[in-house]
N, C-alpha and C positions, 0 to 999 in steps of 0.2 A: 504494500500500500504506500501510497506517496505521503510524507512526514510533512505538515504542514511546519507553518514554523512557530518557533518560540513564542514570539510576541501574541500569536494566532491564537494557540493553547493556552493563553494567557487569559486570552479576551473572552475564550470560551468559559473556559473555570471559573471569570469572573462573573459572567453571568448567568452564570445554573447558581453560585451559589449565593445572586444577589434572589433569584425565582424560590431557591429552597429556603431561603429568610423568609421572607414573603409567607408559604406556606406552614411553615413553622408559627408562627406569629398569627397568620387566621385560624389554625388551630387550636392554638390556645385562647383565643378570642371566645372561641367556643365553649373551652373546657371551661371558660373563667363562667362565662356566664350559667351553665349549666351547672356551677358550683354557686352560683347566685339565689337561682331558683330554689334548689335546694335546703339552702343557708337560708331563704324565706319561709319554706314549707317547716322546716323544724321550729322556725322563732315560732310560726301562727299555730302549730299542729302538735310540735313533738316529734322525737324522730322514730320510724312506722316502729310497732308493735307497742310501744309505750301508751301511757296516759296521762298526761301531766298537768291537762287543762279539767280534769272528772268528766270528760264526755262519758264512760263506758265504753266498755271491749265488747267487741262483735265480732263475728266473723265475714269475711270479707265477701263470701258468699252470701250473707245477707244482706248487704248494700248495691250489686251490682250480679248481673246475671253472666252464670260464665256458660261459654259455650252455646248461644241461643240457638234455637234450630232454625231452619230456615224456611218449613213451613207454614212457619207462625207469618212469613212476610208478605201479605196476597200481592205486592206490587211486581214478584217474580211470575214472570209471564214468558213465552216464548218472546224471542228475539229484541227483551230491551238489554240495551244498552248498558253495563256498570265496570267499572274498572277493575283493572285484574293486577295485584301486587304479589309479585313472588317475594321469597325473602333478600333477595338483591336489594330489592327497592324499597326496605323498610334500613334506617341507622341505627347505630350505638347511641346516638344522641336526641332522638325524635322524630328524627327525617322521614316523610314518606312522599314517593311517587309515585301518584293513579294516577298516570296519564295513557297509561298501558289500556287502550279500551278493545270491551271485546264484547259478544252477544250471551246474553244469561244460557245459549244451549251451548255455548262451547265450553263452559267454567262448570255448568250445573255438580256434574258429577267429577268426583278428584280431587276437590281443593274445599279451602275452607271459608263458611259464608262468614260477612258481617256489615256490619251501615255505618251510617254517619256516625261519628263522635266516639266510637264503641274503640276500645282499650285493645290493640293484638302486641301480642305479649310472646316471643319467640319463647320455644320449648325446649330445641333439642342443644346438646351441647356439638359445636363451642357460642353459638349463637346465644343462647341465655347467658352465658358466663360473661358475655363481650355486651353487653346491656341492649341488643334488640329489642324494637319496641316504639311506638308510636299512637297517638290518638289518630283515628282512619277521620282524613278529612278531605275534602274537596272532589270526593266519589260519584264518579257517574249515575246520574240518578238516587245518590243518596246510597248507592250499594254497591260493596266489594267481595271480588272472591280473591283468595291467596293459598300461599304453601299452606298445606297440611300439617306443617309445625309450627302453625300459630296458633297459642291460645286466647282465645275472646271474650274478654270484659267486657258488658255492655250496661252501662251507667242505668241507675232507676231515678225514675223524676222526683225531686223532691226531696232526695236523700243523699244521692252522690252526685257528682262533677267530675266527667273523662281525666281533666288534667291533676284533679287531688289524686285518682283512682292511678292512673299514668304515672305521676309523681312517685309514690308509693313502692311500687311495680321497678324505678328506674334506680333507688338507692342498692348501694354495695351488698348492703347489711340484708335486703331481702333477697337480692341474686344468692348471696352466699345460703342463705335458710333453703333457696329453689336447691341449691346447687348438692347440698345436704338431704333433699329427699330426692334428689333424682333416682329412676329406676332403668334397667337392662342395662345391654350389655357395654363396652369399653366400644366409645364412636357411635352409639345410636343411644346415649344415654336420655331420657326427656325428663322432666318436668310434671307429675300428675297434673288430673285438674282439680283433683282434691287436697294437694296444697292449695291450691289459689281457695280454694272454696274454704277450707279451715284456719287461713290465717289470720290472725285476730289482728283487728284495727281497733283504732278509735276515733269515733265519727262525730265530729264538730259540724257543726248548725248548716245546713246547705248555704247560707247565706253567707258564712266564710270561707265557703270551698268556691261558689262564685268571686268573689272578691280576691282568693288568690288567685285565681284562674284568669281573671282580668289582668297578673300582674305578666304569670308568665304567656299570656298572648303579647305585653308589651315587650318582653324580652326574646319572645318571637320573632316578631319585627327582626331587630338587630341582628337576630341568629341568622337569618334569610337575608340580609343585605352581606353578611360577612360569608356567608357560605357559598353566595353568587359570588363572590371577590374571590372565595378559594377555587370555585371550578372554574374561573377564568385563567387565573394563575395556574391552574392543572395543566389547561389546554394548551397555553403559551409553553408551558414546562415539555409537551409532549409533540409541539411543532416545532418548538427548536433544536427538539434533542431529533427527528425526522430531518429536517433541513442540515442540519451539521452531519448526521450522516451519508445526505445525500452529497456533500459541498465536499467532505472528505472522501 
């Protein structure tokens, strides 16, 4: 191969590692804020399994329905319309893309249902361990199917809020509790769904679970302007590194 020159390799190194700054730096952008959120949910809440405000323990199965059938949804009909998220396009940090659109007979059978607002909650390892997981929002029609390794939170009116029930779901300390009942074998380990159904929360007034939920939709925001900033920076990162190997 022909040795570009010194100065060349210079200018290269200098700027992958001003592009790997860059992403480094939205990264943490991210982690800080989602160490924000969190850092709110325990000042208003507690942090999950405790009680420190006398709400009472519950189980979390009786706050929000896991696993809803999908049955129960008369709006599945042949040939509408609803988004389809494999576990690709759900993040470690809240992320989700339904832009994946596909017709209710091609998803019906194989994957797993769920709608607006409703909590999917990754099962298998390493994805539970790596904090998978998102409130399903902005779904075709209001409804998603996905991987078969998602478990489904679906919030009850009145009682709970997707992102207190989300929140909950996203700390260390319950992944670890998941990670400690998991069952089979070594690589297909999962998650029941009667962990989720028996672990005891404590359920503060819907009207502060609204209220925090207003804060981390404002930290939403932010997450979504800095996350457009990192897949720009990704893509510049992966057209240069393409172009410098064409130019070499």
């Amino acid at each position: 191969m022909e040795l570009p020159s010194l100065d060349r390799q210079k200018e290269v190194v200098t700027l992958f590692d001003r592009l790997n700054l860059i992403l480094t730096q939205r990264k943490k952008q991210i982690d800080e804020l989602d160490t924000l959120t969190k850092a709110r949910f325990v000042e208003m809440f507690g942090s999950p399994g405790t009680d420190p405000f006398g709400y009472g323990k519950t189980k979390l199965g009786s706050c929000c329905e896991i696993n809803p059938r999908k049955a129960d949804d008369k709006r599945l009909v042949n040939n509408i319309k609803v988004s389809f998220v494999p576990m690709s396009s759900v993040s470690e940090n809240g992320g989700i893309d339904a832009s994946d659109i596909r017709t209710y007979d091609e998803v019906k059978k194989g994957f797993t249902y769920f709608a607006e607002n409703d909590v999917l909650f990754a099962k298998i390892t390493p994805c539970m361990e790596n904090g998978k997981g998102a409130v399903a929002k902005s779904l075709m029609n209001g409804i998603g199917f996905g991987s078969t390794e998602f478990h489904v939170l679906r919030p009850i009116d009145n009682i709970s809020n997707p992102y207190w029930i989300y929140i909950i779901t996203s700390f260390k300390t319950f992944r670890k509790d998941a990670e400690a009942n998991m069952t089979g074998s070594a690589g297909q380990r999962r998650t029941p769904a009667s962990f989720l159904e028996n672990y005891e929360v404590s359920i503060p007034p819907i009207e502060l679970q609204n209220h925090f939920a207003d804060f981390v939709s404002q930290v939403d925001k932010s997450k979504f302007v800095i996350q457009k900033s990192l897949e720009k920076t990704q893509m510049l990162f992966e057209s240069t590194s393409q172009s410098i190997t064409i130019m070499f």
